[in-house]
N, C-alpha and C positions, 0 to 999 in steps of 0.2 A: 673762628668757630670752635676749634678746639681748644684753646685758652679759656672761653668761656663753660668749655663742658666742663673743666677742669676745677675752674673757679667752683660752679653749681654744686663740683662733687664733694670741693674741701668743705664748702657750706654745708652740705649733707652730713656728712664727718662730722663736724663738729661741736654741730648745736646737737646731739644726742651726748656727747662725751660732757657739754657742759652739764646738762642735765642729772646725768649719774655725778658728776662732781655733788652738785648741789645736795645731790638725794645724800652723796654719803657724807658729808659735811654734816646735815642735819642729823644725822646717828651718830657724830662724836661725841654726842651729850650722855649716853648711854653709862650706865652708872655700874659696869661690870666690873672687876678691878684686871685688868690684864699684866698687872705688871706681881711676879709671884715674889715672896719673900723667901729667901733660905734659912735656916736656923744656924745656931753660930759654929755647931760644931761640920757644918758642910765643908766649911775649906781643908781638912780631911779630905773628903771626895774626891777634892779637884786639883790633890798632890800641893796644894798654897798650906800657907803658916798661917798660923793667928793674926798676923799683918795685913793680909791678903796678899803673900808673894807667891809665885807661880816658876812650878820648873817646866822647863821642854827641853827635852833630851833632841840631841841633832848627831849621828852617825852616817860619815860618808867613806868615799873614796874601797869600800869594798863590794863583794858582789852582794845581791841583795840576799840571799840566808846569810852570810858572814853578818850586814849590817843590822839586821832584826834579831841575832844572836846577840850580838854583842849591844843593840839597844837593849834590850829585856837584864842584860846581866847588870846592866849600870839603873838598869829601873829597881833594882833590886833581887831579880832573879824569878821564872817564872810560878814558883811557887805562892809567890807575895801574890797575884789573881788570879789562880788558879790551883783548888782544892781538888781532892786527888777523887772523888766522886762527883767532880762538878759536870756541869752540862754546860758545853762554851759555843758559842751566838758568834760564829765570824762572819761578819756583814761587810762584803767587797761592792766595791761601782761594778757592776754588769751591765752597764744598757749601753756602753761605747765597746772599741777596741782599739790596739795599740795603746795608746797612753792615755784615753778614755776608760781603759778597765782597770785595777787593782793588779798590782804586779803578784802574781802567783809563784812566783821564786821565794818571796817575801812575804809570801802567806804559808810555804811550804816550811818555810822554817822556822815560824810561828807555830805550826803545827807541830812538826819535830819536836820542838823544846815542850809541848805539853805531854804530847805520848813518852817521852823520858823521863816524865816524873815516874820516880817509884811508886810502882802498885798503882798507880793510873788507871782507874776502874770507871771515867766518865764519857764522856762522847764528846765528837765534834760537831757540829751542822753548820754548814754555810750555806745562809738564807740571803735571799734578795728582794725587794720588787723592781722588775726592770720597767714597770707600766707597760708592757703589754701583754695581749692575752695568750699567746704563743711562749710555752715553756724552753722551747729548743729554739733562742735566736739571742744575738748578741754575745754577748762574752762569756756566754757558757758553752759557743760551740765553733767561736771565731778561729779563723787560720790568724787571722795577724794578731798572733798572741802578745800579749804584756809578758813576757817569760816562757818555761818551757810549757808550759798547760796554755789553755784555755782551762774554765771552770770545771767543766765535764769531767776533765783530762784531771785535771790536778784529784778529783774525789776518785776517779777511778785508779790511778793511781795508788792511792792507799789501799782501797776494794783488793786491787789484787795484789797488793803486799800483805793481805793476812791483816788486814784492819776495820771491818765491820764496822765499825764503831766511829767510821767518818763518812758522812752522806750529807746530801742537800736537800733542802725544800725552799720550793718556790711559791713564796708570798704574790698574791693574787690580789687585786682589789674588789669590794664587794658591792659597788652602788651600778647602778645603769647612769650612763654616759652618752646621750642621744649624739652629741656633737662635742665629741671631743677636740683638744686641741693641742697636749702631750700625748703623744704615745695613744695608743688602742684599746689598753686595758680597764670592764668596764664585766659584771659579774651581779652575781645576787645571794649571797654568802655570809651577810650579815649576823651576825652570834651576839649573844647577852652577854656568853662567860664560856670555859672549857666544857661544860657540862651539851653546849649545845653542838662540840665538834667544832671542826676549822674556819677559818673565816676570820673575818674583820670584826673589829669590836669598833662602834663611835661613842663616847662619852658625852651624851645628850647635856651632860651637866659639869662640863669639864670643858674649858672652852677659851680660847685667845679671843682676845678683843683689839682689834688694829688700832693705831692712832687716829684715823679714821670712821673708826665706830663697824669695819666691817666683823665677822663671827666668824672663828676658825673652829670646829668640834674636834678635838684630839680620838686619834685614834689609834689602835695597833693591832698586830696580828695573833692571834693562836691559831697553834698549830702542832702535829702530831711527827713526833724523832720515827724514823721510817727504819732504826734501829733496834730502840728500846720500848715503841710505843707507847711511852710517857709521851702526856699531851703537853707543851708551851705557853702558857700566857703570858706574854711579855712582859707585863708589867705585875703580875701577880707574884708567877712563879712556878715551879712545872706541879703538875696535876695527876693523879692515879687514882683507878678502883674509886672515884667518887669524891677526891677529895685532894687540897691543896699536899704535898709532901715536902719534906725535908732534905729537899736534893740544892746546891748548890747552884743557880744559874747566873752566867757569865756572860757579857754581855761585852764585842771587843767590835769596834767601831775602825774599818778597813779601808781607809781614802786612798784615793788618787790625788793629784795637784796640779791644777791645768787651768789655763784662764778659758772661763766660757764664755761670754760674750760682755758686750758694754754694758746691759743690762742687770746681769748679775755677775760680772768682774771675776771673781776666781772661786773654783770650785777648791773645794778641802776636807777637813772632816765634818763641821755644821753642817754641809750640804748635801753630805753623805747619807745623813739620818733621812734626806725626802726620798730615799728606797722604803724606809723604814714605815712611813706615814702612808693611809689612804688616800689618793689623789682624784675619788671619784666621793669624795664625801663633801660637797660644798660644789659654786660654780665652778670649771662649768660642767659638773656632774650634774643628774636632772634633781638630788636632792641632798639635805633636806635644802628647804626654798629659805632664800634669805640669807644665806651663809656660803662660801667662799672656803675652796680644797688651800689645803699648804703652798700651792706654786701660784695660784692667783688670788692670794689674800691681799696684794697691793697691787695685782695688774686689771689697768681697766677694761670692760665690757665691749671696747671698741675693737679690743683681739678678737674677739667671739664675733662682731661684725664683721670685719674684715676678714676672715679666716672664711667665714659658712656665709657672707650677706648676699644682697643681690648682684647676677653676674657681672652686674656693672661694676663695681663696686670690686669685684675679685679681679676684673680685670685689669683694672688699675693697683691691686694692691704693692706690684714692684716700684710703682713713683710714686703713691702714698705712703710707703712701708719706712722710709726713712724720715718722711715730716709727722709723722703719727707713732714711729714706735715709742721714742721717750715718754708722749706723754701715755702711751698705754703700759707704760714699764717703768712710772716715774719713781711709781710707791713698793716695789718689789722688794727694796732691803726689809720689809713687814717682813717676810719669810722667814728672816732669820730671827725674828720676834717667836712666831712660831714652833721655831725648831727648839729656842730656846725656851719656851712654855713646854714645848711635850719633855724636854729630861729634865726639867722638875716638878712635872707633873703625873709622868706616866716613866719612862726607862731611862736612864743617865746611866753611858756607855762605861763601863769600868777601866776600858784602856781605849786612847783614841790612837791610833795608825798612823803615818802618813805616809804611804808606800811612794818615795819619788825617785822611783831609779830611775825612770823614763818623763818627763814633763813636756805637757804642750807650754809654750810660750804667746802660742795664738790658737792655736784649736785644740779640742782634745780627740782628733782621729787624725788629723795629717801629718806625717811623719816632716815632712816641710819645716812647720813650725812647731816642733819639738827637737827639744837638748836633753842629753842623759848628766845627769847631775851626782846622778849615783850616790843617790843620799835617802835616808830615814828618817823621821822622826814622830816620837811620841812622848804622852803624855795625858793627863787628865782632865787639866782644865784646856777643852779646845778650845775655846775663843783665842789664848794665848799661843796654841798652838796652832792658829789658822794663823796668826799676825805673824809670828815666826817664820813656817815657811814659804810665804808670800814673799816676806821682807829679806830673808836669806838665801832663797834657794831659786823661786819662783823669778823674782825683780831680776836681781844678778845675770840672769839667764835670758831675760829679755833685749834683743835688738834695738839699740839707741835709735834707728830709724826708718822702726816698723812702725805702720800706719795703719791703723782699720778701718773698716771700709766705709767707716761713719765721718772719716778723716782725722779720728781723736792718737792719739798715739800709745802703742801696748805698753807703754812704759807708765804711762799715767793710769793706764786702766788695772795694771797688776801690782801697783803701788799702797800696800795697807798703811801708809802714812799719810797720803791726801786726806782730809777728811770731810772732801767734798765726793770721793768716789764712793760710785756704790757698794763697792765690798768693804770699808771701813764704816760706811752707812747699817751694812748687814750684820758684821760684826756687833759695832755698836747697838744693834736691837738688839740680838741674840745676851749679851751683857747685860743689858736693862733688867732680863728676868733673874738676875741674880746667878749668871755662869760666869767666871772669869776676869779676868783683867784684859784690858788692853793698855794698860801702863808699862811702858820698857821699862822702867825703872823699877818696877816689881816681877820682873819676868828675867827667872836667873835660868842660864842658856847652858846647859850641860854638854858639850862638847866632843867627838872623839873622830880621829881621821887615820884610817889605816893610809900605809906607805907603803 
């Protein structure tokens, strides 16, 4: 009798998943162009030559302000992005802790090198969205800190050093969220432009188009320096008395490097940007209808059943959760289609991070399966710089026979040279829009290791 309830329930399952296949099948015909073109002088941008070759800088073996010191000075020194009236955008992982959050050692000495520019007359803001609607949780006010701070601690920090001019603001999302299924965060906040105050902007007309035909609306935050109250528009540029101004805005992209799960294989700096994006703009947010947030532009509709369905249904999701996650996770490297659509459509980070003094190897909060690798690196073109320190830092550091619990092995799952895993899958989208290489051959590896 139970076999057969079991049997009835995967039947139930499945003929709606076929369903939505078909539906989205038939919107790949859809004549959007999703895939963006860069013009020729971008590889500039993304530190590559005319050839399209790509540097990433790789700094270990010291503590993490030594290694961000000493990366920034072989990046050319912090002058090179960072103008001495600029307004700089440090965007760290907040929504974990331990090696889930951005090392704040390595963010504090990020900070150092800009406050020493001479005559340094701009501000700091470390902005986040952690997805949820609670300001004070997560790695803004964790005991098991990445470093000597939590987030809090590191802003306060400066506050009472006689530094004003370094403060936070926490990015909020602005759609209503009936059944959410990331995080809690779910608001009504929505803005045209600066002129209408904080909030979420979504670009009605600005838009990814999955390989599947589903609709991603780019979007990003404005927001007000709780300093200088100069307003932010991410992608514009900061705003006063009425009008766009000639202030400098810097925009420095703060990972972590942790493998997160089977589903989406390793987190870095691409994945660092979905703090950056609305996640209540698209399913499973309740609008707009038809279109699909950043983190489930490739995951199927059968999460959203099994997550909220009937209790029958929830009941069983722990023995259905592993015959139905793939296929409900099958199409997720889209996201990094996404990511890669919004910086070159809306913000591309001026320096990408990759704070790994601390690395999970299999989780990013259990100190278990995490190694200190006591390493840094950055660079412009992330893509190049995700496949880096995946490949050097991340892989190396993985147990030859650790197994997950899907039974795949973490060594295949943190591997950016499969190119049947999903983070070489993610990668690979994220490319398509015109960011990066993933050619080793074109990816010259700058090197430096204190003794």
């Amino acid at each position: 009798m139970n076999l057969m309830r079991r049997l009835v329930l995967k039947v139930i399952v499945i003929l709606p998943f076929y369903l939505w296949l078909g539906a989205a099948k038939s919107k790949a015909g859809q004549s959007e162009e999703s895939v963006s073109r860069v013009n020729n002088n971008d590889h500039k941008k993304l530190n590559m030559n005319s050839t399209g070759d790509s540097k990433v800088f790789l700094v270990k073996n010291g503590s993490a302000e030594q290694n961000v010191k000493k990366i920034i000075e072989l990046l050319g020194g912090i002058e090179k992005f960072v103008e001495k009236n600029a307004i700089v955008i440090l965007k760290p992982n907040a929504q974990r802790f331990n090696q889930g959050m951005t090392n704040t050692d390595a963010m504090k000495g990020f900070i150092d090198l800009v406050l020493e520019i001479p005559g340094f007359q701009g501000e700091i803001i470390i902005a986040e969205n952690h997805q949820y609607q609670k300001n004070e949780c997560c790695g803004w006010v964790t005991k098991q800190r990445n470093g000597q701070f939590n987030l809090n601690e590191l802003v306060m920090h400066y506050q009472d050093k006689g530094y004003p001019n370094v403060t936070k603001y926490h990015w909020h999302v602005a759609g209503p969220c009936s059944y959410p299924l990331e995080g809690d965060g779910q608001g009504d906040n929505r803005v045209k432009g600066p002129e209408d105050g904080d909030g979420y902007v979504w670009l009605e007309d600005i838009f990814y188009v999955s390989p599947t035909g589903r609709k991603c609306l780019m979007t990003y935050p404005i927001f007000t320096s709780a300093y200088s109250g100069i307003r932010i528009d991410l992608k514009n540029g900061a705003w006063e008395d009425g009008r766009y101004i000639n202030r400098p805005l810097r925009f420095i992209n703060f990972a972590t490097l942790n493998h997160h799960s089977r589903y989406a294989g390793v987190s870095a700096s691409v994945k660092n940007l979905m703090g950056v994006v609305d996640m209540t703009c698209g399913f499973p947010g309740d609008l707009p209808q038809e279109t699909y947030n950043t983190h489930h532009i490739g995951v199927s509709k059968l999460k959203y059943w099994l997550h909220h369905g009937h209790w029958r249904i929830r009941n069983y999701r722990g023995e259905l959760r592993h015959l139905f996650e793939n296929w409900c996770y099958r199409n997720f490297h889209h996201t990094g289609g996404v990511l890669g659509y919004f910086m070159t459509h809306v913000k591309r980070p001026d320096l990408n991070i990759i704070a790994a003094d601390l690395v999970g190897w299999g989780d990013r909060k259990k100190l278990d399966k995490a190694f200190r690798p006591k390493a840094i690196l950055a660079g412009t073109d992330p893509v190049a710089l995700d496949y880096v320190a995946a490949r050097e830092v991340l892989l190396p550091g993985t147990p030859e026979d650790a197994i997950e619990v899907s039974g795949v092995r973490y060594k295949e799952l943190n591997n950016p040279d499969a190119e049947d895993s999903v983070f070489f899958k993610f990668l690979a989208e994220t490319k398509k829009q015109g960011i990066g290489t993933l050619d080793l051959k074109k990816i010259n590896v700058v090197r430096y290791e204190f003794f």
